[in-house]
C-alpha positions in Angstrom: -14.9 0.5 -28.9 -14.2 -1.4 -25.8 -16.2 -2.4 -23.5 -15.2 -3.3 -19.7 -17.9 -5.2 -16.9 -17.7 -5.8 -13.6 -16.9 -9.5 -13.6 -15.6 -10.5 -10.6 -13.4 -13.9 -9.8 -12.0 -15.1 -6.7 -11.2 -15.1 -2.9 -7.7 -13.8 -2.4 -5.7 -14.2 0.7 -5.7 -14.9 4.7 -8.2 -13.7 7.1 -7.7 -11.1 10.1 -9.0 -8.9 12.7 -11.8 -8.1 14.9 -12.6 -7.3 18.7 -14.4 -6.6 21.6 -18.2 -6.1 22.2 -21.4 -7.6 23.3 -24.9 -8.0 21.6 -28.0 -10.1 22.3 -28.2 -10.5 18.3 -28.9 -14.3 18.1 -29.4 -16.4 15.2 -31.1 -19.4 14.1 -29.1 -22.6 12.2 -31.3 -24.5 9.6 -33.6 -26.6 12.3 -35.0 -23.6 14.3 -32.1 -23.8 17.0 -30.0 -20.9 18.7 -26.6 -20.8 17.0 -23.6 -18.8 18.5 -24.5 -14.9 19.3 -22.5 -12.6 16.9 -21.0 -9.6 18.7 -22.2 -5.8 17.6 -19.2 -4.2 18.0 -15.6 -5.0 16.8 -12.4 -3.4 18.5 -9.4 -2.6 16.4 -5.9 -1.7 18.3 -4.3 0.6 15.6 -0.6 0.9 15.6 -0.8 4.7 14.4 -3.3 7.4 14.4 -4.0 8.7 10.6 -2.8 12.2 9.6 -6.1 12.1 7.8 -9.2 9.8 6.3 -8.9 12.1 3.0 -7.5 9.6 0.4 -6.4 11.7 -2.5 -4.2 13.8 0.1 -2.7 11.3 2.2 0.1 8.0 1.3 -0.2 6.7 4.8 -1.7 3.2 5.0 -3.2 4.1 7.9 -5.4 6.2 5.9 -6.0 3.8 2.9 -7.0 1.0 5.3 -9.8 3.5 6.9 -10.6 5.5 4.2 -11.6 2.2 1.8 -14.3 1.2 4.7 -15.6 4.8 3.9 -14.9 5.7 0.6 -15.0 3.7 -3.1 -13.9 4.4 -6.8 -14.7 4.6 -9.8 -12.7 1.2 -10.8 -10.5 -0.9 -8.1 -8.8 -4.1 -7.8 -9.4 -7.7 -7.9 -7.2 -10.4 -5.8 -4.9 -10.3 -9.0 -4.3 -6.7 -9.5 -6.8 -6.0 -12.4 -8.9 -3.2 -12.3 -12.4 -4.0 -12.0 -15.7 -1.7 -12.0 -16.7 -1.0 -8.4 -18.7 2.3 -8.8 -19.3 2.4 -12.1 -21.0 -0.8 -13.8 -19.5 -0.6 -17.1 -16.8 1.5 -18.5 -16.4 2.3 -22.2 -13.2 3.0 -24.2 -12.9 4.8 -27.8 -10.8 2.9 -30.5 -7.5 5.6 -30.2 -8.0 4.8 -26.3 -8.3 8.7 -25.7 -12.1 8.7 -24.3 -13.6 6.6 -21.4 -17.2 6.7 -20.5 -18.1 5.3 -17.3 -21.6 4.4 -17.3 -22.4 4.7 -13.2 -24.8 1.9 -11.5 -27.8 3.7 -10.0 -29.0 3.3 -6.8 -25.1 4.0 -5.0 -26.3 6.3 -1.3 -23.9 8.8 0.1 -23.8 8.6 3.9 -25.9 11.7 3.8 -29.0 9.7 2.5 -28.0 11.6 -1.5 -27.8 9.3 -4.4 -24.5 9.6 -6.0 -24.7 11.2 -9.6 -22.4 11.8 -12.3 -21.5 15.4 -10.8 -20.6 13.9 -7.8 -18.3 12.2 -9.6 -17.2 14.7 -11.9 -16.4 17.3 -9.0 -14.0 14.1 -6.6 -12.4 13.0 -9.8 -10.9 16.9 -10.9 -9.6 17.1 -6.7 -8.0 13.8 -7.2 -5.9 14.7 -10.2 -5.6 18.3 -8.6 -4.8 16.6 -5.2 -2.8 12.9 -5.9 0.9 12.5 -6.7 0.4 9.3 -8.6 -1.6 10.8 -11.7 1.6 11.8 -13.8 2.0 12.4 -17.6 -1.3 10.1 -17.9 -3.8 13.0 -17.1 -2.1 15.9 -18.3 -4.3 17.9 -19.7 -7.7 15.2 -18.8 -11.2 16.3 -18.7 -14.2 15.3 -16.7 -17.6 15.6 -17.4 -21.3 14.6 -17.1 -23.0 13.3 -20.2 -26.1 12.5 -18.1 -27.1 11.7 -14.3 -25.3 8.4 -14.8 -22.9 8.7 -17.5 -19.1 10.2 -17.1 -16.9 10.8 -19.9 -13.1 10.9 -19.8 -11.6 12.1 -22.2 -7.4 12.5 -22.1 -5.1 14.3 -24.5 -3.3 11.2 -25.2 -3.7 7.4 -24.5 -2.5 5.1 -21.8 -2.2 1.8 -20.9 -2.1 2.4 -17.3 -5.5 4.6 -17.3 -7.5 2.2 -15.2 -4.9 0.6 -13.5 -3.9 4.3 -12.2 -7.9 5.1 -11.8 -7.7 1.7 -9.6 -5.0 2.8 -6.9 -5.4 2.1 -3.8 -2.7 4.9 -3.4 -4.0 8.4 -2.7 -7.3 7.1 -4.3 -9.5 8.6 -6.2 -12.8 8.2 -3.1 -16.3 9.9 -4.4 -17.7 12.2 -2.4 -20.5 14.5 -2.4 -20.1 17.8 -4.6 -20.9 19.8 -2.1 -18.3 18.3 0.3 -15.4 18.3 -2.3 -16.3 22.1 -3.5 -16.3 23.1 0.2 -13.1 21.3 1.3 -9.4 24.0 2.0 -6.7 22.3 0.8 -5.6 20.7 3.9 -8.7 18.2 3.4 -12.2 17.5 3.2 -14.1 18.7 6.4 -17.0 15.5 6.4 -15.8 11.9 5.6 -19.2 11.0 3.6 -19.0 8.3 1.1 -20.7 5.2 -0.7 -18.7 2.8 1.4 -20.0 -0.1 3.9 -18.8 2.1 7.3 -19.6 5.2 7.5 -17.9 7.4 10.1 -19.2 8.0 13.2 -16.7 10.1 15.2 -12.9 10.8 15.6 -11.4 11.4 19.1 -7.8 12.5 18.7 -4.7 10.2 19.7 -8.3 7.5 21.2 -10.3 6.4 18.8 -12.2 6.5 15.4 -15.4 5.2 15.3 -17.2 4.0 12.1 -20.6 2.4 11.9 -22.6 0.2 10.1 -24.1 2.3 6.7 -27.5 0.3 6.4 -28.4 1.9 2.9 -25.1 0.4 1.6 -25.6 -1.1 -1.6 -23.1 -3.4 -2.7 -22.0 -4.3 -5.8 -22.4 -7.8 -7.7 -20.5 -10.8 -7.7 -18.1 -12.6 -5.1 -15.8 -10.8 -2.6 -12.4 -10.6 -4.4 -9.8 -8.4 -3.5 -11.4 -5.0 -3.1 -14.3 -5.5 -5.0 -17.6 -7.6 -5.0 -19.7 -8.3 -2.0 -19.3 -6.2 0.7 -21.6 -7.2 3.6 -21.0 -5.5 7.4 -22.2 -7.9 9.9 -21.6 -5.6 13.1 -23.2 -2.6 13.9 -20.2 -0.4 15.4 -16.3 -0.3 14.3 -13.7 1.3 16.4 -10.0 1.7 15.4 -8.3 2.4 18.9 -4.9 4.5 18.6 -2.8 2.0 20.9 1.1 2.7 19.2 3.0 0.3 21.6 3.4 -3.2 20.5 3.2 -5.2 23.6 0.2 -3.3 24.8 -1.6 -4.3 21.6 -0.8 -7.8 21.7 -1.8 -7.3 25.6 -5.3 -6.6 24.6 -5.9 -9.0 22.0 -4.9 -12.0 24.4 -7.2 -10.2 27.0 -9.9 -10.1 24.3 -10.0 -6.7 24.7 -8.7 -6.1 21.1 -10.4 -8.5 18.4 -7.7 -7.6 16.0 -4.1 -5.7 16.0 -2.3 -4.0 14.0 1.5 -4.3 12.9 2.7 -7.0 16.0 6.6 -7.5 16.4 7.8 -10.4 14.2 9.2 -11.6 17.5 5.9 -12.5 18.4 5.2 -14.4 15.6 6.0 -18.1 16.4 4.2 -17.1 20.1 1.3 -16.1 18.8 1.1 -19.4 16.3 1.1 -21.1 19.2 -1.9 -19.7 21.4 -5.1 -20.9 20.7 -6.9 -18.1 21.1 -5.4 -16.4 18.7 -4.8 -16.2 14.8 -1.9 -14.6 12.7 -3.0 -12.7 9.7 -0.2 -12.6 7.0 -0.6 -10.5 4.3 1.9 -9.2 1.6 3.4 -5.8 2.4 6.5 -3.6 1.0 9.5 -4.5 -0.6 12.2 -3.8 2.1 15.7 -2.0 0.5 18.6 0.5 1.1 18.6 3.4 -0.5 21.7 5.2 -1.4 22.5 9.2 -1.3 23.6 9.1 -4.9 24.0 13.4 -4.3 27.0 13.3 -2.1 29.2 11.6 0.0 30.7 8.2 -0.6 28.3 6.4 -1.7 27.9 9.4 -4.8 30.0 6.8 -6.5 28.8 4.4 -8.6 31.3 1.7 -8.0 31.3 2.3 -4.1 27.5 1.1 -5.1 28.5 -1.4 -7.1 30.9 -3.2 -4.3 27.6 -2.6 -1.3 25.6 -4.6 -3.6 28.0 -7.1 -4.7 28.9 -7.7 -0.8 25.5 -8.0 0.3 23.8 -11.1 1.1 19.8 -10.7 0.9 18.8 -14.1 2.7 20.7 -13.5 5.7 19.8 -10.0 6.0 15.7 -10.9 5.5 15.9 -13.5 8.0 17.6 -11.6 10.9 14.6 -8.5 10.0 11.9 -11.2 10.3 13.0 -14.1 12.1 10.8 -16.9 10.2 10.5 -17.5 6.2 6.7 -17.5 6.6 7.3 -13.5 7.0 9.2 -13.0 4.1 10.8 -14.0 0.7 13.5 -12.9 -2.0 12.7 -11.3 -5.0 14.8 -8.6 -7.3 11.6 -6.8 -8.7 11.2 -3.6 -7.6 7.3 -4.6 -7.9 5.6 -6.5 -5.9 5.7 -10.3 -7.3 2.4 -10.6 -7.1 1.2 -7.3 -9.6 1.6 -10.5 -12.7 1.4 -7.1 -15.0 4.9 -5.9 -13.4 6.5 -8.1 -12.1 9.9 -8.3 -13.7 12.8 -10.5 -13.3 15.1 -7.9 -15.5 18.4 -7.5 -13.6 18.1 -10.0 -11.6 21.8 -11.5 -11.8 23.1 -8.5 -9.9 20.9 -9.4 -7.0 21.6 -11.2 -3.5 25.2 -11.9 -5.1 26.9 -13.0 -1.4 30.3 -12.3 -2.8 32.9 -10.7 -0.9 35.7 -11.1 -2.9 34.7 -9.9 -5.5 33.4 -6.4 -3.8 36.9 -6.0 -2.2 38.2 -5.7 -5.6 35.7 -3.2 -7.1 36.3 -1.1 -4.0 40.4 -1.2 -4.7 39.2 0.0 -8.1 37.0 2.6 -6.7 40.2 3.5 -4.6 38.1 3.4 -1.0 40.5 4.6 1.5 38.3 3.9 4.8 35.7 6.8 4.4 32.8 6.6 6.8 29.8 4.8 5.0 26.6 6.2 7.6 23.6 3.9 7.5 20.6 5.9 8.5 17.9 3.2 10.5 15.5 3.9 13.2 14.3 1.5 16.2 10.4 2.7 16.1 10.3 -0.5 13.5 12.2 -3.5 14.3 12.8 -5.1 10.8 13.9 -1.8 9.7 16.5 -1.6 12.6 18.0 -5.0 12.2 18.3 -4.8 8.3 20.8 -2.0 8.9 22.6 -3.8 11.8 23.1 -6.8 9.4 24.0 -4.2 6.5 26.8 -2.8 8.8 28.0 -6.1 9.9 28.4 -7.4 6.2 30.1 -4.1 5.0 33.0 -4.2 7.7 33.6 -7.9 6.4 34.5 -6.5 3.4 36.6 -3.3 5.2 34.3 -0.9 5.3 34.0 1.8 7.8 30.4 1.6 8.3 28.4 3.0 11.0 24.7 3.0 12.3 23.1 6.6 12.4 19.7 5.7 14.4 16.6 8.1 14.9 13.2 8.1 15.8 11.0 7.3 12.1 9.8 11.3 11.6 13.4 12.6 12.2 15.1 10.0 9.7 12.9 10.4 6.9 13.2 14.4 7.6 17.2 13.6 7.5 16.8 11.5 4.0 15.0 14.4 2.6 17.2 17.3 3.8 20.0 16.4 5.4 22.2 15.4 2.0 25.7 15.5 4.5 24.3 13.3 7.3 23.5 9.8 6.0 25.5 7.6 3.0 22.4 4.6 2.7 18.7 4.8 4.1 17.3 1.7 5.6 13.5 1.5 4.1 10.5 0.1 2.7 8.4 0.6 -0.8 4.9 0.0 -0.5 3.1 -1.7 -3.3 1.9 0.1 -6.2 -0.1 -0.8 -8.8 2.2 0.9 -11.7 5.5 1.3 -11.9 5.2 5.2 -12.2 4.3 5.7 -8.5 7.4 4.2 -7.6 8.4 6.7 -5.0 12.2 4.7 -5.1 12.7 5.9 -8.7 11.4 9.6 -8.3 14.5 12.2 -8.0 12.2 13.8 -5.7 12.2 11.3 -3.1 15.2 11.4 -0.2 17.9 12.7 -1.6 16.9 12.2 -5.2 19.1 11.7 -8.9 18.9 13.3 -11.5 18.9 10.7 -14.2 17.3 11.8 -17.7 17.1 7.8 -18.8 14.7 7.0 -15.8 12.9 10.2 -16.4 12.3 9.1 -20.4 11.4 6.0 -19.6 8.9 6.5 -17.2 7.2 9.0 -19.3 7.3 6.4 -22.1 5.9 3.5 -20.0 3.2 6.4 -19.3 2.2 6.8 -22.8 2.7 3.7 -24.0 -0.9 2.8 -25.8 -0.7 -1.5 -24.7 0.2 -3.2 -22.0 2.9 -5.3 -23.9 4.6 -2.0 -24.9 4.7 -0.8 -21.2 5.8 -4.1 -19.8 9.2 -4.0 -22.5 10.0 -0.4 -21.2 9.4 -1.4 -17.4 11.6 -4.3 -18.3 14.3 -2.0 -19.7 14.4 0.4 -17.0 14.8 -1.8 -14.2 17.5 -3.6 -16.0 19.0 -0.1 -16.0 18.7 0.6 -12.6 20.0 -2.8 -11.2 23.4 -2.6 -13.5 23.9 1.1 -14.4 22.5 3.6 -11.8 22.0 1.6 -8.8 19.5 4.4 -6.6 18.8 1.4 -4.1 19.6 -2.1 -3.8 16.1 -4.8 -3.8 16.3 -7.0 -0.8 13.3 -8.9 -0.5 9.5 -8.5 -0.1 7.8 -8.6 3.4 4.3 -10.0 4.6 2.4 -7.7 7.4 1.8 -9.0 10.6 -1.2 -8.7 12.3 -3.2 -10.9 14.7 -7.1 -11.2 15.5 -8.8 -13.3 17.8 -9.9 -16.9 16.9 -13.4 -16.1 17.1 -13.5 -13.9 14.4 -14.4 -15.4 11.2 -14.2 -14.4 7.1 -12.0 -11.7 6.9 -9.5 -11.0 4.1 -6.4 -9.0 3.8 -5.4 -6.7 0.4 -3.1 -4.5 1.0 -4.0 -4.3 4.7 -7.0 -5.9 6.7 -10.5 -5.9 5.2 -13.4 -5.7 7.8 -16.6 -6.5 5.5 -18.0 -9.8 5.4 -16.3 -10.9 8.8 -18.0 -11.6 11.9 -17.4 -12.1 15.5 -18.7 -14.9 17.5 -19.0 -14.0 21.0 
């Protein structure tokens, strides 16, 4: 039997965010003496409002980056993408890999002042794989169940190498929450946001605010802040997440000091803001940015009308018009994020970023393109999105293509990629990071306007089954081999950091996936 502890290593990326408040909360250095007053309350301007806080319901980042201040797991992730013990202390695994036992730590509050118990756990963890898209072949069949206040047994019907990495998603997580709250929640979510986390919430005034407070019965676990687990200390009383969706009014406020920290500023403020004192850029890794293709109908149905795109196009040059400075991005072929060391895969990488227009001319001659209409489906409401598909239309009529730009407002494009088959030829978009390569949403024939491929279908159900991680990694290697040079759904451009700015009086945050507000302060 196996046995897994919460060990936890290092401090992982930049710092970010925080704003506005006042407080009389004064400290003392070493020798007895004032030092700086730390502010109470920290101001967040927040690009989007959340559709909601419920994790297991909701992909929207919006709603990860909240929900994690309110809700934990069962197992999450370290700085490098390994799952770690958060709520429980120490997880057992059975020699045939079928049964885990989580053995709980003791002592975790809910918000409501209840300690959290194995039935707590048993009743969020059957609504996550009733609720989350991203549990797959691997729980088919799974049961939960209580062995004792403190002790939870999983037990699945066949093993996985991607069990805990899957249990660790920060995607549609799987949050503990009272019994009583999951058993009473309809299935368009939970009705009370009460969790273990550091925050708990306060109040939600639609399309202003959402405030979360300080939880003063949090209990944190051991070791180090790394990634999303370890020390977790809140060092202000009162956290609120203003809903402020145009760009120049949230860098407005943060140079103001209105805002301590802002969400998702223009990369044409980048280089501007580096500049200002006051201020600080937070960088953090974000999507993989790419063009999808409608491989259902229309022109780019074809294969080697594919083929020629992704011959033609040349990645560097596209990346650098999206984001405007090389600190904001880089070039990679993988359709998972570089730095999951798991996944990460260089397989097919000779058929990306090729730059060579010759040699696309002649595979559309063979493909016998006769000056059909290629539509490329962008939007404005996100300015690396829209200037990708600018450069992609530019680079496609050097090679004599009749390529045009079909732009909408974000809703009404991905509503168009999902329904409207006739209307668009290639989808300017982004895949967020994962931590397996079966919540790819790029490979699922469900997404957009989907394929139906039987190879990606086997394959992911194998890398789903597969009992080691060595096993997994071969088959992950062989698929995306297959998609870069036989099936070609979407073309890999590059990967993109976040940007986000705080003040430069806040101090100790980190970003994974998205800004972290525990152990960061604000000095006033």
């Amino acid at each position: 039997m196996k046995k897994f502890k919460c060990i936890v290593t290092l401090i992982f990326l930049v710092g970010i965010v925080a704003l506005v408040g006042c407080s009389s909360n004064t400290e003392e250095d070493n020798n007895g003496n004032p030092s700086e007053e730390k502010k109470e309350v920290f101001n967040v301007a927040l690009n989007s409002q959340p559709p909601t806080l419920d994790q297991p319901i909701s992909t929207a980042s919006v709603t990860r980056d909240i929900g994690r201040l309110i809700f934990e797991t069962l197992v999450s992730t370290d700085s490098d993408y390994q799952a770690v013990p958060q709520l429980a202390e120490e997880i057992e695994v059975s020699d045939d890999g079928k049964v885990y036992t989580f053995h709980l730590r003791e002592g975790v509050m809910f918000h409501n002042d209840k300690e959290m118990v194995a039935e707590d756990v048993v009743a969020s963890m059957n609504r996550w794989l009733e609720k989350s898209s991203i549990t797959g072949n691997i729980f088919d069949g799974a049961t939960w169940t209580a062995e004792d206040d403190y002790k939870v047994v999983l037990e699945l019907k066949q093993p996985s190498a991607l069990t805990l990495d899957t249990l660790a998603s920060s995607k549609q997580s799987a949050a503990i929450m009272p019994k009583e709250i999951v058993e009473a929640a309809p299935d368009e979510g939970v009705e009370e946001y009460i969790g273990t986390g550091p925050f708990q919430f306060e109040e939600w005034r639609q399309d202003q605010y959402i405030h979360l407070k300080k939880f003063a019965d949090y209990q944190s676990a051991e070791g180090e802040a790394d990634g999303l687990i370890g020390k977790k200390e809140v060092l202000f009383e009162d956290l609120y997440f203003h809903i402020v969706q145009d760009t120049t009014t949230r860098l407005a406020g943060l140079q103001t000091g209105e805002y301590d920290f802002a969400y998702g500023l223009s990369f044409d403020y980048y280089e501007e803001l580096l500049e200002n004192p006051d201020l600080q850029a937070v960088i953090s890794p974000s999507a993989n940015d790419l063009i999808a293709f409608n491989t259902v109908e229309g022109v780019a149905s074809d294969f080697k009308i594919r083929e020629a795109i992704n011959t033609a196009l040349d990645s560097e040059e596209i990346m650098l018009a999206a984001f405007h400075n090389p600190d904001l991005y880089w070039l990679d072929s993988g359709y998972m994020d570089v730095a999951l060391t798991n996944w990460a895969s260089t397989a097919g990488s000779e058929y990306y970023n090729q730059n060579d227009p010759e040699k696309a001319q002649e595979i559309l001659e063979e493909a016998g393109y006769n000056g059909e209409e290629v539509r490329i489906l962008t939007t404005r409401d996100y300015d690396h999105l829209y200037n990708i598909g600018v450069v992609v239309q530019e680079q496609l009529k050097n090679i004599g293509m009749n390529a045009s730009l079909e732009i909408y407002d974000w809703p009404t494009a991905l509503e168009m990629q999902s329904n409207a088959t006739n209307e668009w030829d290639i989808f300017v978009s982004s895949s967020q990071t994962v931590s397996t390569p079966p919540q790819l949403v790029v490979l699922s024939p469900t997404w957009g306007a989907g394929f139906d491929d039987s190879k990606v279908t086997d394959l992911m159900s194998e890398i789903e089954t597969a009992t080691t991680l060595e096993e997994a990694q071969e088959l992950w290697d062989e698929l995306q081999l297959y998609a870069w040079e036989e099936l070609l759904p979407v073309v890999q451009l590059g990967g993109n950091n976040r940007f986000d700015a705080a003040r430069s009086n806040v101090e100790g945050m980190t970003a994974f996936s998205g800004p972290i507000f525990w152990n960061v302060s604000v000095t006033e």
